[in-house]
N, C-alpha and C positions, 0 to 999 in steps of 0.2 A: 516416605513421601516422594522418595526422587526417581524420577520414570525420565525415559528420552522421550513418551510424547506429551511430557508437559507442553502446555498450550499460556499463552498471556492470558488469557481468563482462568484459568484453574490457578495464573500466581497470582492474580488482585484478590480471589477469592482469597486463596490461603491467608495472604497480608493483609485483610480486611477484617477477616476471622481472628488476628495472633496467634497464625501459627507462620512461626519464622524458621529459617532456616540460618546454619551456621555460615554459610557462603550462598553466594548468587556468582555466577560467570552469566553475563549478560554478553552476546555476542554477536557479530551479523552487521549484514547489508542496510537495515534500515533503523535507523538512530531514535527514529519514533518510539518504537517499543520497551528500548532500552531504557531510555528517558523517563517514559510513564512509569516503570516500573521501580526505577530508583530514587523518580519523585516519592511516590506514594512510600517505598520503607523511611526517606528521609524524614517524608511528615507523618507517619504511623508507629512506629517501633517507641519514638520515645514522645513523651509530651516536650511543651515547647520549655517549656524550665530544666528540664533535662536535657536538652541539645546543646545548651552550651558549655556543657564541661563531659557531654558524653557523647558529640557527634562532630567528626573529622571528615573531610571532603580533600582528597589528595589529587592532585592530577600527573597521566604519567610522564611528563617530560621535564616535569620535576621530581620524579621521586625516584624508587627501585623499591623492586621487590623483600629486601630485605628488610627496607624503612615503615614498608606496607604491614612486614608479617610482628614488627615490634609494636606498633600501633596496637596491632591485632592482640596481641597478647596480655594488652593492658585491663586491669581488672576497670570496670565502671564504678562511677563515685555516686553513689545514693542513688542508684540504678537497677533495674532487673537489667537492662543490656548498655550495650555502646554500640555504636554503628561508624564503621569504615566505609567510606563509599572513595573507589577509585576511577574518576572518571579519565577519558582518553588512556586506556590502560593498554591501547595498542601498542603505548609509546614505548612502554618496559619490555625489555628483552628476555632477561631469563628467569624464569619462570621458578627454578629449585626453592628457592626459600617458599613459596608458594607452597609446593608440593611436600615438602615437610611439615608446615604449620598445617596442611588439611590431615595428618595422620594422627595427629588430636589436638583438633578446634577448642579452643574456647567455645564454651557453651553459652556464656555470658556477652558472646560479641556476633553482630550481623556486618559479615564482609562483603559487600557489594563491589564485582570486577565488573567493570562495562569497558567492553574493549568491541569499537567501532568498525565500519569501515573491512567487515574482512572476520573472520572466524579463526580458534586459537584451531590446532589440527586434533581431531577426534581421537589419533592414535596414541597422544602426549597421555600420558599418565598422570597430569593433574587434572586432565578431565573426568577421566573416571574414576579417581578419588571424589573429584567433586560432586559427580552424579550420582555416588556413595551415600553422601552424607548432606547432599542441599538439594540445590536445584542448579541446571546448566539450559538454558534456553538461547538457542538460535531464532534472532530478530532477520526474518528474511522481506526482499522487497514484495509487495503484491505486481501483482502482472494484473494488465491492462483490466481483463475481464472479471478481473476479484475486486477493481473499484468501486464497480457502482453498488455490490453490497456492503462494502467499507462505509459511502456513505449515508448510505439509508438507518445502518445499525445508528451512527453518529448522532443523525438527526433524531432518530427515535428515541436513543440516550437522555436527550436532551429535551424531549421532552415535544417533540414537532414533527412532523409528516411532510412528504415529499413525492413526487406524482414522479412519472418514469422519463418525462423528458427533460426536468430539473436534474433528478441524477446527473446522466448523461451528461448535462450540458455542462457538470459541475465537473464529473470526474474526468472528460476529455479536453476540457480548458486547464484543469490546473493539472493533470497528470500526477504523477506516482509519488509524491515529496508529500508525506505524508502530514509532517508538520506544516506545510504552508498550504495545504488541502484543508486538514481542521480550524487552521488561524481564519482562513476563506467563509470557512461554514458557522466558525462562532461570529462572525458581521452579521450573518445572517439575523443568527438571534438575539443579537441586539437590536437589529428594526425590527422585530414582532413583538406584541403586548406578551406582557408577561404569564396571561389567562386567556383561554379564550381561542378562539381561532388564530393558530398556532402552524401556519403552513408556508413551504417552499413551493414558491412561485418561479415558471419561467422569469415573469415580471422583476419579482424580487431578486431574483440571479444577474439578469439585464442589470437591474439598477444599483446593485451595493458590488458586485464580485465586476464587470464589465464586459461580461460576454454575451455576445449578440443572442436572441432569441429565434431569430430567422436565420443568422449566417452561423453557423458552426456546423462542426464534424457531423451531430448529429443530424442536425437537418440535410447534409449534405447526403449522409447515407439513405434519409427516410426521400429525399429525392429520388435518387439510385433503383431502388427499390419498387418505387411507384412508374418509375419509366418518365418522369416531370424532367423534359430534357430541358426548358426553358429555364425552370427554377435551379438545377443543377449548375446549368452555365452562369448564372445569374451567382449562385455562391461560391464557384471557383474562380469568379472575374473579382469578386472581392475579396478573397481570400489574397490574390494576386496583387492587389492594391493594400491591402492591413495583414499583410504576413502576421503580426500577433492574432488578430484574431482566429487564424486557420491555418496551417500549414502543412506542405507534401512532410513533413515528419510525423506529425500527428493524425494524417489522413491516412497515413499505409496501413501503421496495425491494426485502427480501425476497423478499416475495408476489409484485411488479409483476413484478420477472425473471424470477421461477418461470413465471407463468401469457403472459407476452409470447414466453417460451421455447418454451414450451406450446402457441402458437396458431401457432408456426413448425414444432415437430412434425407440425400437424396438418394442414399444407399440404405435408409434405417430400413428394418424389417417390417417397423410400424409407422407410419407418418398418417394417418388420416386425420388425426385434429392437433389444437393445441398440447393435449395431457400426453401422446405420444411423441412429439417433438421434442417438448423439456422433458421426458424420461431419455430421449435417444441422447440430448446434450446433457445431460449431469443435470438439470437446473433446479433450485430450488421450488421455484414455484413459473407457470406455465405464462405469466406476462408477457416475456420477452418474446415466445415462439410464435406469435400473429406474423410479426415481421417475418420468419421464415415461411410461413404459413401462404405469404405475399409471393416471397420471391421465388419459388418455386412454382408460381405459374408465369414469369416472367424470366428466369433463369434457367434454362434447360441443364442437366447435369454436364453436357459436353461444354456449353457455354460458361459455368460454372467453373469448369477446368482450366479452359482457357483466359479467363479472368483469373486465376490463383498466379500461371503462370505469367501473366502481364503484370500484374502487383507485382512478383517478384526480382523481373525484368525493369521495371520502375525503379525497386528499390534499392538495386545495384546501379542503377544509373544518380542514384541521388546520394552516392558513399562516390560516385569519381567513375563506375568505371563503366567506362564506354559512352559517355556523356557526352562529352565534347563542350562545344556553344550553348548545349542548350539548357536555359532557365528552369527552376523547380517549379513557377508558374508554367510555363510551357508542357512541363512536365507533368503538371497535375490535370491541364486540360487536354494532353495527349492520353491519360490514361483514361479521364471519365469518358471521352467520345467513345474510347476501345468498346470501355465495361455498357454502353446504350445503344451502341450500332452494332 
């Protein structure tokens, strides 16, 4: 069963199915994945009458590895398993008793390590023991561009539809915190009927999540784009005044991916329609490539350039250096005039 490109959906599967493993090493950047994954054995492996004399939850800044692996060894009482789950397992340091107890597991126990914040190193030897005989999955963060399919799958999960500037508005307001991204999206569907027409709304974003329908990143870009220098100025003077709503932090990677995206358009071997565009960018399916579609009669490849390097020039003046006096407002309207005139 145990491969390095286990994927979180191949282990909901396995754990959905009963098929368990002797260990999990859950680890990585983003705490979402780890979480969902050691919910689900928590509330799978045993029923709920058996959890309480055959399911342990340790954390590491109270324990040690040695306390972990005596647990581990304990037979389950009127049980097919017991389950260990060690959550904050970054905290424990040495790892040896670990690495002993995986050179023959109990077959009758599911050890869950969730160790946060950081990855244990690939070359330790109780990794690949571990990859041996269970599963070892790396919880890594998404980058910017892998959001907006994060939350389309979400909403579809769940059983709702979402149109392309709801995405957007959703994943560029709440950013990459995976868990306060889906807490954001479950509001959602608590205000929709349980049957029925079942949809995300710019409206509905506006009025339960709080971000503006007119004033955010996305609109700001779809300004950009269209050459709307009034409506541009119009969103970076408010962005100026409700910094929450908009910010030179959340506007650079934005832009930078938009127009980096843009200067790879404009070298593709193929561009004449949308289905050449999303083949040149990786995309799943060709939605997004109109916009490129756009800017490429309003972006010349040399202008293109020089806008990569003004974004970049921005965004070393917004980390300190070479700044000086001047405002990140200042700063967000010195860059949009560059990227229109």
């Amino acid at each position: 069963m145990a491969t390095k490109s286990i994927t979180f959906d191949s282990i909901m599967r396995d754990i959905k199915a009963r098929r368990f493993s002797p260990i999990y090493i859950l680890m990585g950047e983003e705490s979402y994945y780890i979480d969902k994954i050691a919910d689900e054995l928590a509330a799978s492996v045993l029923s709920p009458e058996e959890q309480d004399f055959n399911q342990t939850v340790l954390f590491g800044a109270d324990t040690n590895a040695t306390t972990v692996v005596d647990m581990a060894r304990r037979y389950p009482m009127m049980a097919e398993y017991q389950v260990v789950i060690v959550k904050e397992a970054q905290g424990i340091r040495s790892l040896e008793p670990l690495e002993k107890y995986l050179r023959a597991p109990m077959k009758s126990t599911v050890l869950v390590w969730c160790h946060k914040n950081g990855t244990i190193d690939r070359r330790k030897k109780v990794i690949t023991m571990a990859e041996s005989i269970g599963v070892v999955f790396e919880s890594k963060k998404l980058r910017d561009y892998e959001l907006p399919r994060f939350v389309e799958a979400y909403v579809k999960k769940n059983g709702a539809s979402i149109d392309n500037k709801s995405t957007q508005m959703v994943a560029e307001h709440i950013g990459a915190d995976l868990h306060r991204l889906t807490s954001e999206l479950d509001k959602l569907f608590l205000a929709m009927p349980r049957e029925g027409d079942r949809r995300v709304t710019p409206e509905l974003v506006e009025k339960k999540i709080g971000v503006s329908k007119d004033f955010n990143a996305f609109e700001l870009r779809n300004a950009i784009i269209t050459r709307d220098v009034f409506k541009a100025n119009q969103i970076i003077n408010y962005f100026d005044k409700n910094p929450k709503a908009g910010s030179l932090f959340s506007m650079l990677p934005l832009l930078f991916n938009f127009f980096q995206n843009l200067m790879v358009v404009h070298y593709a071997p193929k561009r004449q329609n949308e289905n050449d565009i999303a083949q040149a960018l990786d995309m799943r399916s060709p939605w997004g490539a109109r916009d490129y579609m756009a800017a490429m009669k309003v972006f010349s490849a040399r202008k293109t350039m020089d806008i990569i390097g003004k974004l970049r020039e921005t965004d070393a003046k917004s980390k300190g250096i070479g700044k000086g006096n001047t405002t990140d407002g200042e700063l967000m309207k010195e860059l949009v005039f560059f990227i229109l005139h």
